[in-house]
C-alpha positions as semicolon CSV with decimal commas, in nm:
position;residue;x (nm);y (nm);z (nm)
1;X;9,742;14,917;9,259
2;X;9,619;15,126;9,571
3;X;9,798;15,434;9,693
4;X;9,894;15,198;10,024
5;X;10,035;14,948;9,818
6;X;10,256;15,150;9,584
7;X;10,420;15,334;9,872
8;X;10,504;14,982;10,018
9;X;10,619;14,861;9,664
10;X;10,805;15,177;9,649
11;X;10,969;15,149;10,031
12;X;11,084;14,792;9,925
13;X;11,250;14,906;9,574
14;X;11,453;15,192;9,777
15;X;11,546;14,927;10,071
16;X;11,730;14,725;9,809
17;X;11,947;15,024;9,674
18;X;11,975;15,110;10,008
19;X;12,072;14,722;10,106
20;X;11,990;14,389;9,921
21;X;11,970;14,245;10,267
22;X;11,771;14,462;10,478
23;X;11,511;14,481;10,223
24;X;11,494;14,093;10,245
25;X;11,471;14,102;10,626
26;X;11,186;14,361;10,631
27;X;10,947;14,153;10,350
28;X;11,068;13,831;10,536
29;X;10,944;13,937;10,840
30;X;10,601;14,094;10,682
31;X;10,556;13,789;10,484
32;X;10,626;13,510;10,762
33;X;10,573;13,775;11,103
34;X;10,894;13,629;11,232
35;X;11,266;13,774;11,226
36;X;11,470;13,604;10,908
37;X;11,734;13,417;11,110
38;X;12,026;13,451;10,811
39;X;12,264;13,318;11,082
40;X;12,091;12,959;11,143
41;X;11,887;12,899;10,841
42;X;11,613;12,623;10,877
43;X;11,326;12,597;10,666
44;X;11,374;12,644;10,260
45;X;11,284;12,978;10,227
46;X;11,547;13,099;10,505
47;X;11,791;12,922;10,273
48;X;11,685;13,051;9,985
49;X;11,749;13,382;10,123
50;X;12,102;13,305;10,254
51;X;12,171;13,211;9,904
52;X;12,035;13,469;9,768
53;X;12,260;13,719;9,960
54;X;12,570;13,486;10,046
55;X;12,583;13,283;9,678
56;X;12,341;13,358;9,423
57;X;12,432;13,763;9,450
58;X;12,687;13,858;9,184
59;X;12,722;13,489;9,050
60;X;12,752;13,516;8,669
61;X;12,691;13,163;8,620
62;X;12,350;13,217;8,814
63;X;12,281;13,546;8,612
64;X;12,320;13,420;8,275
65;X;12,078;13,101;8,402
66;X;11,818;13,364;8,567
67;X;11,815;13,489;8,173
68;X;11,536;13,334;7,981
69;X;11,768;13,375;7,699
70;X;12,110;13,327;7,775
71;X;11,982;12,967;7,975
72;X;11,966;12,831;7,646
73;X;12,333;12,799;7,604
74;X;12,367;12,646;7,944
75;X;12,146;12,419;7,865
76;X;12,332;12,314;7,536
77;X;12,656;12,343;7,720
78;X;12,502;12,080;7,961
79;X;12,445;11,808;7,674
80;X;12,083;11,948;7,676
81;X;11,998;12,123;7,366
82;X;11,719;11,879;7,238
83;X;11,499;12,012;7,503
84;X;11,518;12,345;7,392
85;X;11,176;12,525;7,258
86;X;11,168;12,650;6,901
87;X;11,345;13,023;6,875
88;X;11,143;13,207;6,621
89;X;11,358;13,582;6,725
90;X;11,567;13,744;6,980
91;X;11,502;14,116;6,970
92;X;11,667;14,446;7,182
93;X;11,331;14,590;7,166
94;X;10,979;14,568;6,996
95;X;11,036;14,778;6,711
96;X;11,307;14,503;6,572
97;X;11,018;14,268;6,571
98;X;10,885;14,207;6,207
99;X;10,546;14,062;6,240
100;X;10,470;13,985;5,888
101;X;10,757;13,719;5,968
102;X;10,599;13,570;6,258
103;X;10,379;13,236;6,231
104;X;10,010;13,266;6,365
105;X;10,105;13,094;6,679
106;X;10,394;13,206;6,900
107;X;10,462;13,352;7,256
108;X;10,713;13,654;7,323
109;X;10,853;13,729;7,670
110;X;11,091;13,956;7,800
111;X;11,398;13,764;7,927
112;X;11,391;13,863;8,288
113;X;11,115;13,861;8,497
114;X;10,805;13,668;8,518
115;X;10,418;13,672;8,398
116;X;10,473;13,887;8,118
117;X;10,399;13,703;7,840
118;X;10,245;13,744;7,511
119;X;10,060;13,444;7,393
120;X;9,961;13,442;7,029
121;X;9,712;13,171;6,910
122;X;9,647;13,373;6,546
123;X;9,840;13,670;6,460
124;X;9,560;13,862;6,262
125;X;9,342;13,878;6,551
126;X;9,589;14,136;6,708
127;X;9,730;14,460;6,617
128;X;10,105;14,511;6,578
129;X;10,189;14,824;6,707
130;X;9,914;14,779;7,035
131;X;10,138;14,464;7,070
132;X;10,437;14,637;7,043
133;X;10,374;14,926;7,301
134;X;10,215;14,680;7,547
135;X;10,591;14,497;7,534
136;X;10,783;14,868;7,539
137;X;10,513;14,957;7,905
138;X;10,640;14,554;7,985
139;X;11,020;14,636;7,894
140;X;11,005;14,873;8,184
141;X;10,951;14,653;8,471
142;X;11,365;14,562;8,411
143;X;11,469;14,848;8,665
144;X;11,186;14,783;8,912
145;X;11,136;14,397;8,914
146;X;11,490;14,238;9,101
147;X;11,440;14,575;9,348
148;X;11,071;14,476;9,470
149;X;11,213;14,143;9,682
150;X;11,573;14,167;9,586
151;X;11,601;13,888;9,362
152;X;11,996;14,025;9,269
153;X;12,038;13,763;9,003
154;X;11,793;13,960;8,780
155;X;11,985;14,284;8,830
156;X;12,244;14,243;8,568
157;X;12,058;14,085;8,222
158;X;12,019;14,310;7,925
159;X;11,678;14,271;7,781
160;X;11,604;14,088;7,536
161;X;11,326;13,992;7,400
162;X;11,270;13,631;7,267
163;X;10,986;13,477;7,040
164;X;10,932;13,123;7,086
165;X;10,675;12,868;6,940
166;X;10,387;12,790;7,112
167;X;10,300;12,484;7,280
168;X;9,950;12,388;7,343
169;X;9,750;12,073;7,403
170;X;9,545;11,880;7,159
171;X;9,251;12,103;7,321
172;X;9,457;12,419;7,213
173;X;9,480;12,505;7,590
174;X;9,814;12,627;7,763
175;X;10,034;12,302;7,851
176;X;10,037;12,220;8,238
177;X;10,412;12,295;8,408
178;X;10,617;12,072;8,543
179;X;10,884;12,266;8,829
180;X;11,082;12,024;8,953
181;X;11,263;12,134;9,296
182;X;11,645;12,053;9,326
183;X;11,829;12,036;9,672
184;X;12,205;11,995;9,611
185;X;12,154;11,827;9,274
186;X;11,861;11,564;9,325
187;X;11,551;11,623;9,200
188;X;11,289;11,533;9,467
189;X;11,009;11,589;9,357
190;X;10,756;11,808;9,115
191;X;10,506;12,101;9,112
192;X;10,278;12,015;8,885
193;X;10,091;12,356;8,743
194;X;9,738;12,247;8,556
195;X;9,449;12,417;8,444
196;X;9,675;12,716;8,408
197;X;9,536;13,041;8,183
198;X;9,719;13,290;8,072
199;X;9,694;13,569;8,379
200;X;9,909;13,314;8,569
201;X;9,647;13,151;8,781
202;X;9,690;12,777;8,802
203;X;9,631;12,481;9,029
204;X;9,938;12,361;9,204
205;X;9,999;11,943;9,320
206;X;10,310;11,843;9,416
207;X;10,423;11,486;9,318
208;X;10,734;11,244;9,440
209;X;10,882;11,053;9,132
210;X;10,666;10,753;9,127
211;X;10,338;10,992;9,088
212;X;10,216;11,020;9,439
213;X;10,019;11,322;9,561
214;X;10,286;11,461;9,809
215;X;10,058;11,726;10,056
216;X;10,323;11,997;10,044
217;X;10,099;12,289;9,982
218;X;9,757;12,420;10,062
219;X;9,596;12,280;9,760
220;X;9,768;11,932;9,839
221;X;9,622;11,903;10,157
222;X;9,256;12,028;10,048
223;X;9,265;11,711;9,756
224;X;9,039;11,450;9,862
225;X;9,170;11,090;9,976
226;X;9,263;10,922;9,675
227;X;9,320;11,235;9,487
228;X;9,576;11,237;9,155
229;X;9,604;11,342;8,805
230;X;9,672;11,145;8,470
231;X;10,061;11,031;8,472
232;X;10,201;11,165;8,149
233;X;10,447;10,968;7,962
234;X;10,821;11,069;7,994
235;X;10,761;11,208;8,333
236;X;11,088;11,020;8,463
237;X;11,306;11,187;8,235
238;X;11,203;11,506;8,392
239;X;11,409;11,407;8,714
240;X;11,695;11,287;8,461
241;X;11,679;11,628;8,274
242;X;11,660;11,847;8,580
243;X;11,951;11,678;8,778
244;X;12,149;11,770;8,507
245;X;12,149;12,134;8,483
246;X;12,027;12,149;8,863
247;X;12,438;12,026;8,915
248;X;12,612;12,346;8,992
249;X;12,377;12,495;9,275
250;X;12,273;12,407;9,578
251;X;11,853;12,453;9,528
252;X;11,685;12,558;9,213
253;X;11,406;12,492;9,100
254;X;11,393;12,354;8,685
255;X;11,084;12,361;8,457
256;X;10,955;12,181;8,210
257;X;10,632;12,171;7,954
258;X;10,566;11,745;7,884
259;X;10,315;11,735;7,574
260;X;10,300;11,381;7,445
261;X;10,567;11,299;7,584
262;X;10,805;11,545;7,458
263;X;11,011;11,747;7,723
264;X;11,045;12,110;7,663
265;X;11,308;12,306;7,919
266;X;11,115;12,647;8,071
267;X;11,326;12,813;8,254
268;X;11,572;12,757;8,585
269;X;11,405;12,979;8,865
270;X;11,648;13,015;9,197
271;X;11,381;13,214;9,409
272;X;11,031;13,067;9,366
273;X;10,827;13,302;9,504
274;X;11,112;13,536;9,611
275;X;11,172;13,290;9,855
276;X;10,855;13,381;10,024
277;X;10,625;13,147;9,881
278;X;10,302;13,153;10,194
279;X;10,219;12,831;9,963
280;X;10,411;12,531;10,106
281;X;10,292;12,428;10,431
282;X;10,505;12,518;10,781
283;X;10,549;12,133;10,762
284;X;10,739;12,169;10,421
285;X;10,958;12,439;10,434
286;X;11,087;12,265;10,693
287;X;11,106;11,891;10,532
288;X;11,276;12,114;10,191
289;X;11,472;12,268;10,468
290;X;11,640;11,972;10,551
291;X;11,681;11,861;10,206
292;X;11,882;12,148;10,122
293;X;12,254;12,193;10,270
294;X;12,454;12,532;10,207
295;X;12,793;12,539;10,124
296;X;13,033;12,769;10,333
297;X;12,952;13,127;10,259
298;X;13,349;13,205;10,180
């Protein structure tokens, strides 16, 4: 990170101490060049940001989901559990971590946050304690990551850290993703991540329920006519899965891992991108826009 760069990230951190809500006004307005209009919300990220500040901020129910562990009850609570990935640990920190335990293959992650994660495909290629001190330098980011776009409903977990089997393709490669985004409890449509590796980058295709290339984002509307991708089995009960624990809130957005036909539950993410995702197209922030009514803010 430049000099440049961490002042800004630094400005931004001390904006929301200063004021959840005037930090998200000044990164709106850098992100989109326009003035966030919190009064008259249109287009899906302006409502995600009235949520954010009106809803989502202090909302227990949303905190505990936000938590990559404590979702897990939530989604047992929900009539859920079956979709739940295999928990090989749940640590306070990395020293509580006994490797000799572990399988070869697993994946540890911090419960808040996102794209820190530790994939393991054999344990004896790696060294414990480099492991171990690259999750203590990860276990740091708790105090700096909610503050960076305000993402409140971050604030509040105590870290844990969870070990969870890995799931992989027949290929060995890392599974493609399945978000499914939720307006008021539908599910109307999915983000399908593929060809993803383990820095994070990924192709993203959006798709209605009956598999149709929908040309929501960038990549969408480079795809060539006639564009799609193999239909895996099971992908309906995605929708059925997601509507589920989707219920309570007005927009999140659920994911999912479908590997021969199996659904695994990810995570429930209320902010994609912050909820300034430069992705989706002017076009469909404002069709998501629509799709998405807020409740009163008392």
């Amino acid at each position: 990170m430049n000099v440049k760069a961490m002042i800004s990230r630094q400005f931004r951190m001390l904006l929301t101490d200063i004021s959840p809500a005037l930090n998200t006004k000044y990164v709106y307005r850098r992100t989109f060049e326009k003035k966030l209009d919190l009064n008259n919300p249109v287009t899906l990220d302006e409502k995600i940001q009235w949520l954010k500040l009106n809803t989502y901020y202090k909302n227990q129910l949303v905190t505990d989901c936000a938590d990559k562990y404590k979702v897990r009850e939530y989604v047992e609570n929900c009539g859920c559990g079956e979709v739940l990935n295999d928990l090989y640990g749940v640590y306070d920190s990395p020293d509580e971590i006994n490797w000799s335990e572990l399988p070869e293959k697993f994946v540890i992650k911090w419960n808040f946050g996102c794209g820190q994660n530790f994939i393991c495909r054999n344990k004896s290629q790696y060294n414990e304690q480099v492991v171990k001190k690259m999750l203590w330098k990860w276990r740091k980011a708790h105090r700096t990551f909610y503050r960076e776009r305000s993402e409140m409903q971050y604030k509040d977990i105590a870290p844990k850290l969870i070990c969870e089997k890995l799931i992989e393709t027949d290929n060995g490669d890392l599974p493609k993703d399945y978000k499914l985004y939720c307006f008021n409890g539908v599910a109307d449509c999915a983000l399908v991540c593929t060809d993803r590796l383990s820095a994070g980058h990924a192709n993203y295709y959006f798709f209605d329920r009956n598999w149709n290339l929908k040309r929501y984002n960038k990549m969408g509307l480079a795809a060539p006519e006639g564009f799609t991708l193999p239909k895996p089995y099971n992908f309906e009960k995605l929708f059925d899965y997601a509507e589920v624990l989707s219920r309570p809130f007005p927009f999140v957005r659920a994911d999912f891992y479908l590997e021969k036909g199996e659904v695994t539950f990810g995570e429930l993410t209320f902010t994609p991108g912050g909820g300034f995702d430069k992705g989706r197209l002017p076009s469909t922030q404002k069709l998501f826009g629509d799709k998405l009514y807020l409740p009163d803010a008392n």
